[in-house]
TIBA-628711 format. One record per residue (C-alpha): y, x, z; residue number from 1. Coordinates in Angstrom, 3 decimals. Each point is the difference from the previous one (the first is absolute). Layout:
<sites>
SITE          y          x          z   seq
SITE          Y          X          Z   NUM
...
</sites>
This chain:
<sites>
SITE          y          x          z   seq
SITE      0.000      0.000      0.000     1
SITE      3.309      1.922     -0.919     2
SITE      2.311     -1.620      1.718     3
SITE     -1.630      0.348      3.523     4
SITE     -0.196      3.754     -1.393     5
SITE      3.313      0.042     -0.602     6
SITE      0.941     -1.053      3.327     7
SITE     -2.250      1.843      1.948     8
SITE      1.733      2.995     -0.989     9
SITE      3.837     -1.355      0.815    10
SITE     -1.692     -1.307      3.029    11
SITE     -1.275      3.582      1.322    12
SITE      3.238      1.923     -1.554    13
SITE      1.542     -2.409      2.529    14
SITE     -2.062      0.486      3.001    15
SITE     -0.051      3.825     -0.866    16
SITE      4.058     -0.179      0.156    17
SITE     -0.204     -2.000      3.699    18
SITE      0.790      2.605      2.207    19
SITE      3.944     -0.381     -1.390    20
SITE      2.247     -1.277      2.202    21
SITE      0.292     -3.749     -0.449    22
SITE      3.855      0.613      0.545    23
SITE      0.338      1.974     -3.576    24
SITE     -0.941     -3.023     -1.935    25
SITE      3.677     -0.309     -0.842    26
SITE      2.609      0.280     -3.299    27
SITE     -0.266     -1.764     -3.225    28
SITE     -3.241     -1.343      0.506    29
SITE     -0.075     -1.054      3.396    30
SITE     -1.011     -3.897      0.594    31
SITE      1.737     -2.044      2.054    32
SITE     -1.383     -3.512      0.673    33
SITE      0.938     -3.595      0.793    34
SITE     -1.828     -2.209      1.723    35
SITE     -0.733     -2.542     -2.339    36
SITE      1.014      1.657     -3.373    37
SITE     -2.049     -1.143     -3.122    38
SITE     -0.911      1.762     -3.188    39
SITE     -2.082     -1.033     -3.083    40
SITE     -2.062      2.334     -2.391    41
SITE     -1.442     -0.216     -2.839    42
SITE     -2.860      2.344     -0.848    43
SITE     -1.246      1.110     -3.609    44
SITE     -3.056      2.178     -0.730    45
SITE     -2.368      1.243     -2.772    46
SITE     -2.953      2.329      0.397    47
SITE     -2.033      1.278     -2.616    48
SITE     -2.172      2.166     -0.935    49
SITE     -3.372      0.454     -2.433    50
SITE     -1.597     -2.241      1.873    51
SITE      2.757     -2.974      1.300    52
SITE      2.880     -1.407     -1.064    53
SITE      2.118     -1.884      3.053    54
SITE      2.778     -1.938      0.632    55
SITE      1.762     -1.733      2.783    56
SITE      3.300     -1.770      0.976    57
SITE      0.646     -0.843      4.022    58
SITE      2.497     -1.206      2.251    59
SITE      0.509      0.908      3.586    60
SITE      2.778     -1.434      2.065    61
SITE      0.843      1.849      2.922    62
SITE      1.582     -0.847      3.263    63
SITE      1.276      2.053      2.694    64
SITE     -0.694     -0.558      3.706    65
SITE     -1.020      1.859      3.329    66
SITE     -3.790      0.732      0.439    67
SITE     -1.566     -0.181      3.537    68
SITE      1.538      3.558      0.516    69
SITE      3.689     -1.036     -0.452    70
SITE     -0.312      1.778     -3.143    71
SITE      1.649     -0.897     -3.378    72
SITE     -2.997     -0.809     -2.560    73
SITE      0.131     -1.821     -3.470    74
SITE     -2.554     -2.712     -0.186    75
SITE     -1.106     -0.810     -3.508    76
SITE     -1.870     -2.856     -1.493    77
SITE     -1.566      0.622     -3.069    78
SITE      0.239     -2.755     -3.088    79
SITE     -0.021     -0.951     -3.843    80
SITE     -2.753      2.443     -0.804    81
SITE     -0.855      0.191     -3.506    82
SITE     -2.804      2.175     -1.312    83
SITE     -0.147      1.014     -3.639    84
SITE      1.877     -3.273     -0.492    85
SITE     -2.067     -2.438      1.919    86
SITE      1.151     -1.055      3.476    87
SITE     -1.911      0.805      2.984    88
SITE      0.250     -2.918      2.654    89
SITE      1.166      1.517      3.220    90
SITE     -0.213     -1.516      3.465    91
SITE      3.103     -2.064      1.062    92
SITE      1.226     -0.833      2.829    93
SITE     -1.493      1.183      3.593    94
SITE     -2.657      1.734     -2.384    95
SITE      2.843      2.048     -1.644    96
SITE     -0.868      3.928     -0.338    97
SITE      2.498      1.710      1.820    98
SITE      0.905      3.568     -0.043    99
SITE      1.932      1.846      2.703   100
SITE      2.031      3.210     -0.702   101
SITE      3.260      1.714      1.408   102
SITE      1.565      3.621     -0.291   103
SITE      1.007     -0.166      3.164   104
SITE     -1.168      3.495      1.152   105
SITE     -1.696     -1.346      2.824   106
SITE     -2.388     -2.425     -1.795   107
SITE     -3.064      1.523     -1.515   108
SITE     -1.061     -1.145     -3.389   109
SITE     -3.388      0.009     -1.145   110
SITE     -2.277     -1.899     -1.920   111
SITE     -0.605     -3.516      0.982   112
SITE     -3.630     -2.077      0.403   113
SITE     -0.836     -0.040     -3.686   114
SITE     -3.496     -2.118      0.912   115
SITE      1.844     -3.314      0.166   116
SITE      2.538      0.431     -3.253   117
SITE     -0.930     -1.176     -3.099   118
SITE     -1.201      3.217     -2.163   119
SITE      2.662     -0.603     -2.653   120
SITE      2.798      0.140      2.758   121
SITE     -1.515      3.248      1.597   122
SITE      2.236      1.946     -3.078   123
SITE      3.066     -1.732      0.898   124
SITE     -0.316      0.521      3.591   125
SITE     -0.350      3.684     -0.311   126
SITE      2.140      0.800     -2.408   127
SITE      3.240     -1.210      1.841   128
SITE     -1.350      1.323      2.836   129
SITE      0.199      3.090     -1.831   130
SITE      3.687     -0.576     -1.055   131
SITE      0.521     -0.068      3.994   132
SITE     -1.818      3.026      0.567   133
SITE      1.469      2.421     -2.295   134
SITE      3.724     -1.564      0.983   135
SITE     -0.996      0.215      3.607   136
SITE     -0.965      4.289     -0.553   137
SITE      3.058      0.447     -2.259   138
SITE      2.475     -1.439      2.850   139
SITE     -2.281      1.253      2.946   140
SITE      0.426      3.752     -0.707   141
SITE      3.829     -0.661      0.154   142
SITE      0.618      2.571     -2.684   143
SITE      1.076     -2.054     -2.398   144
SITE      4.170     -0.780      0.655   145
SITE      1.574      0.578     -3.282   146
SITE     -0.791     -0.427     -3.976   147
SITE     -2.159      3.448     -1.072   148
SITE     -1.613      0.401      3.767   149
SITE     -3.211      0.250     -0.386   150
SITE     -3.445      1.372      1.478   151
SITE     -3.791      1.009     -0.786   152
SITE     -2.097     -1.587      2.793   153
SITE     -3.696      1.691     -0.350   154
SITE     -2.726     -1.970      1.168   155
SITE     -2.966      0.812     -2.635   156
SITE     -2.372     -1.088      2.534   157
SITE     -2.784     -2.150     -2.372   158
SITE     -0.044     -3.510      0.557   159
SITE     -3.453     -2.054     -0.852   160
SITE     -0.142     -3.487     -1.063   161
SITE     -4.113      0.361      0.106   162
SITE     -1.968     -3.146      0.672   163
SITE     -3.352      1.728      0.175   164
SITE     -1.011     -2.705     -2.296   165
SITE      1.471     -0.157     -3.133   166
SITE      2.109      3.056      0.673   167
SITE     -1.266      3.438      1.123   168
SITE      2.034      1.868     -0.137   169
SITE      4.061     -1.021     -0.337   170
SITE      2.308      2.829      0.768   171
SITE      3.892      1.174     -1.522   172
SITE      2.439      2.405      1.787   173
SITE      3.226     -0.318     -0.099   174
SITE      3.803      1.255      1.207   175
SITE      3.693     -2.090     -0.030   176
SITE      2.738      1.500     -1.553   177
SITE      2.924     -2.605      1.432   178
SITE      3.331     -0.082     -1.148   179
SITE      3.096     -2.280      0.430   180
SITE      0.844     -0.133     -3.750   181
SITE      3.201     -2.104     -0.301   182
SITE      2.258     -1.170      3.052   183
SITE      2.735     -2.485     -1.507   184
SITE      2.502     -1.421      1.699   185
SITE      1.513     -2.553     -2.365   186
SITE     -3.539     -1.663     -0.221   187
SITE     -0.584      0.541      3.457   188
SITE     -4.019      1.306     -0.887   189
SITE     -1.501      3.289      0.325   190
SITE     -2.743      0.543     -1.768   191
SITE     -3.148      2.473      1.450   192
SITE     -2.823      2.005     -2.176   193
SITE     -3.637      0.497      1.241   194
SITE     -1.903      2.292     -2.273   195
SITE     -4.048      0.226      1.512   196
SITE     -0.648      3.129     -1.981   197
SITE     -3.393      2.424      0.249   198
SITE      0.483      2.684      2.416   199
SITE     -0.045      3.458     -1.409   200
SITE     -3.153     -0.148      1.449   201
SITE     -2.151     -3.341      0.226   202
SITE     -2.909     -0.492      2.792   203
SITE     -1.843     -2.528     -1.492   204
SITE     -3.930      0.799     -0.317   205
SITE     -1.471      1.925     -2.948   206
SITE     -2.898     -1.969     -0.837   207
SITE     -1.063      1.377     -3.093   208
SITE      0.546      3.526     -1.580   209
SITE      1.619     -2.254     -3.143   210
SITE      2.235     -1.743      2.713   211
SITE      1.797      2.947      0.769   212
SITE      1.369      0.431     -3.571   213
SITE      3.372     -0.898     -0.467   214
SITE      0.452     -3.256     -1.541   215
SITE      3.777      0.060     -0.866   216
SITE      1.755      3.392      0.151   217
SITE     -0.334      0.354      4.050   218
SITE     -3.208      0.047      2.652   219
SITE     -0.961     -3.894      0.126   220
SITE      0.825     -1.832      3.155   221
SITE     -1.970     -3.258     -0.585   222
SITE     -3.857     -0.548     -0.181   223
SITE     -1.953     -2.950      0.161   224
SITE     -4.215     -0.914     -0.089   225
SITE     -0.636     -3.231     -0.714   226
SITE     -3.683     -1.573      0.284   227
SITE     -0.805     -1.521     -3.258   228
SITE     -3.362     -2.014     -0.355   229
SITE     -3.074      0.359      2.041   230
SITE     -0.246      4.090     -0.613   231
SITE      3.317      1.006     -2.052   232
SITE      3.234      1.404      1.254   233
SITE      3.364      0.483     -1.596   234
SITE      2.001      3.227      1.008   235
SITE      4.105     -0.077     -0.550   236
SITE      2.120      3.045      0.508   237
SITE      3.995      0.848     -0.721   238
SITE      3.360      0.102      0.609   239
SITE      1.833     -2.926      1.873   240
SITE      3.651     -0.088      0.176   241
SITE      2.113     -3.175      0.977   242
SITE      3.816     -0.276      0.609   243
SITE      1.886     -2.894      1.819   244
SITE      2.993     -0.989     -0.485   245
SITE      2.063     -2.315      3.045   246
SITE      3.644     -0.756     -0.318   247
SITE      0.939     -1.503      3.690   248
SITE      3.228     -1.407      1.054   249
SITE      2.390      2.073      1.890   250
SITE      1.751     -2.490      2.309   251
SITE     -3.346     -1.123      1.423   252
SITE     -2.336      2.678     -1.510   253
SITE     -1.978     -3.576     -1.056   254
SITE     -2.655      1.153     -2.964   255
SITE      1.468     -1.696     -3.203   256
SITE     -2.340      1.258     -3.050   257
SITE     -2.947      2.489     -0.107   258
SITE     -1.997      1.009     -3.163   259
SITE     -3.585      2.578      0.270   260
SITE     -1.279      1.310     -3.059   261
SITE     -3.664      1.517      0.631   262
SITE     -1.880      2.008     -2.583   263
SITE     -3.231      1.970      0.365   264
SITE     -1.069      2.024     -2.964   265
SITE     -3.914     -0.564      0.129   266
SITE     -3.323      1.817     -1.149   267
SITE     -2.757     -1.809      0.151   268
SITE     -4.207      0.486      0.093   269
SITE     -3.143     -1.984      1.040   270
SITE     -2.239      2.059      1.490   271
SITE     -3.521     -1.282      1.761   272
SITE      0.892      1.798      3.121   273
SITE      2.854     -0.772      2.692   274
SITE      0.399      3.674      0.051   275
SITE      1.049     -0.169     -3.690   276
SITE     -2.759      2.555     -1.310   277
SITE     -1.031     -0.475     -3.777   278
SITE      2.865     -2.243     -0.941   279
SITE      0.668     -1.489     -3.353   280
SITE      2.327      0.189     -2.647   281
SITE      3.430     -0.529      1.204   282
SITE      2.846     -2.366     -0.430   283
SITE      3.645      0.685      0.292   284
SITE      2.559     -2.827      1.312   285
SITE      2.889     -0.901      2.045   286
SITE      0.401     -2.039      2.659   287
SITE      3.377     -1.412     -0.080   288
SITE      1.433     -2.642      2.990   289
SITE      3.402     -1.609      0.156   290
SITE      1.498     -2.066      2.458   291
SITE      3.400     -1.304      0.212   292
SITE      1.987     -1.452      2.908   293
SITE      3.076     -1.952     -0.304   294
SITE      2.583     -2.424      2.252   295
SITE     -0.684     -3.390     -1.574   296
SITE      2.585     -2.032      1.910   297
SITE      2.761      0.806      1.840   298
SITE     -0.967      1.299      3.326   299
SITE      0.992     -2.630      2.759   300
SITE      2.106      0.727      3.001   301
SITE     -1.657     -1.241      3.724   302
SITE      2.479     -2.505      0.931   303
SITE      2.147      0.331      2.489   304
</sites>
């Protein structure tokens, strides 16, 4: 699943960044939150590849109150879904699905109970999770006060999206270079840049001697060994890079529009074995993922 990839990487950037003080999460892109505040987004994504080709279109609305804590948290209910075109009846009412996020530096984000979601909403859920994740690092390391600031955050640490079903092995390293790209007054918006780029030196595993050959110019950061059949396996290998674009507002630091653009330049081979011994002839892809965030109505003031 790429987008819980995705986000388990922004997730544990994050955590890795924790030790900051909570009292640097300040400048351009710091949020400040009224109780009652409401903002709705609308979500566009494709994702294809050689063997899918996916769409989707999603709203969330998102209101701000005070968790149990006494801290500020946006609470968003998920509707409208529409998958390659069709609509995809989502629970109403009581039965809503609900997502809670903040970047107040004192809440913790992770990823939420995924059991109970319907599997077409799991990509939506963790992909503006993911939005919060990477804004939350870029204003948490309180580096970033002025247009051209920027820093390299290394993390290269391997996540793994591995089932141990269908997936054996899922792995991709990667490192944030962060920048705050444009900060302009007259539109009151600042606009931040996440590259995940391969470290100069990935850690993912080496499964296969063929695995370790560079797929697109650099060592590959990605792998993947997929079941296929009762005794067949599919082994993936490359390079992964995705940027992320969020433009945020600057009297409230409120997220306004965020865009991702995910490719992974693939090689491809069946093999018999898990350990990817003997494989066949091989295919050459890419993976390519878009998502796009954007305000779709004027953000509503709590009243007063």
């Amino acid at each position: 699943m790429p987008s819980i990839r995705i986000v388990s990487i922004a997730l544990a950037a994050l955590g890795a960044g924790a030790s900051q003080e909570s009292s640097r999460a300040g400048g351009p892109l710091a949020r400040r939150y009224r109780d009652g505040e409401k903002t709705t987004y609308h979500m566009a994504a494709t994702n294809k590849d050689l063997h899918r080709d996916l769409s989707y279109e999603v709203d969330a609305v998102c209101t701000v109150k005070k968790n149990a804590e006494g801290l500020f948290v946006e609470e968003s209910e998920w509707t409208g879904l529409v998958v390659n075109q069709k609509p995809v009846q989502l629970p109403t009412g009581k039965d809503a699905i609900h997502q809670t996020l903040s970047r107040d530096p004192a809440f913790k984000l992770g990823i939420p109970d995924l059991s109970k979601v319907p599997p077409m909403l799991i990509g939506p859920i963790t992909d503006l999770l993911t939005f919060y994740a990477d804004l939350s690092l870029a204003g948490r390391e309180g580096k970033l006060g002025k247009a051209g600031d920027h820093f390299y955050f290394k993390l290269g640490t391997p996540s793994s999206w591995a089932d141990g079903a269908t997936v054996c092995v899922g792995e991709d390293s990667i490192d944030f270079d962060v920048s705050l790209s444009d900060v302009n007054e007259s539109t009151g918006v600042a606009t931040t840049v996440v590259k995940h780029v391969p470290p100069e030196r990935p850690q993912i595993r080496k499964v296969a001697d063929w695995t370790s050959v560079p797929v697109a110019g650099a060592e590959n950061n990605w792998i993947q060994v997929v079941k296929i059949g009762a005794d067949g396996y599919l082994g993936q290998v490359g390079k992964e890079t995705f940027d992320v674009t969020l433009t945020t507002r600057l009297d409230d630091g409120r997220l306004q529009s965020a865009t991702l653009d995910n490719v992974v330049e693939v090689v491809e081979r069946p093999s018999r074995k898990p350990d990817l011994s003997s494989p066949g002839p091989e295919s050459r892809y890419r993976i390519v993922r878009k998502i796009e965030l954007k305000e779709s109505r004027g953000a509503t003031a709590p009243a007063k």
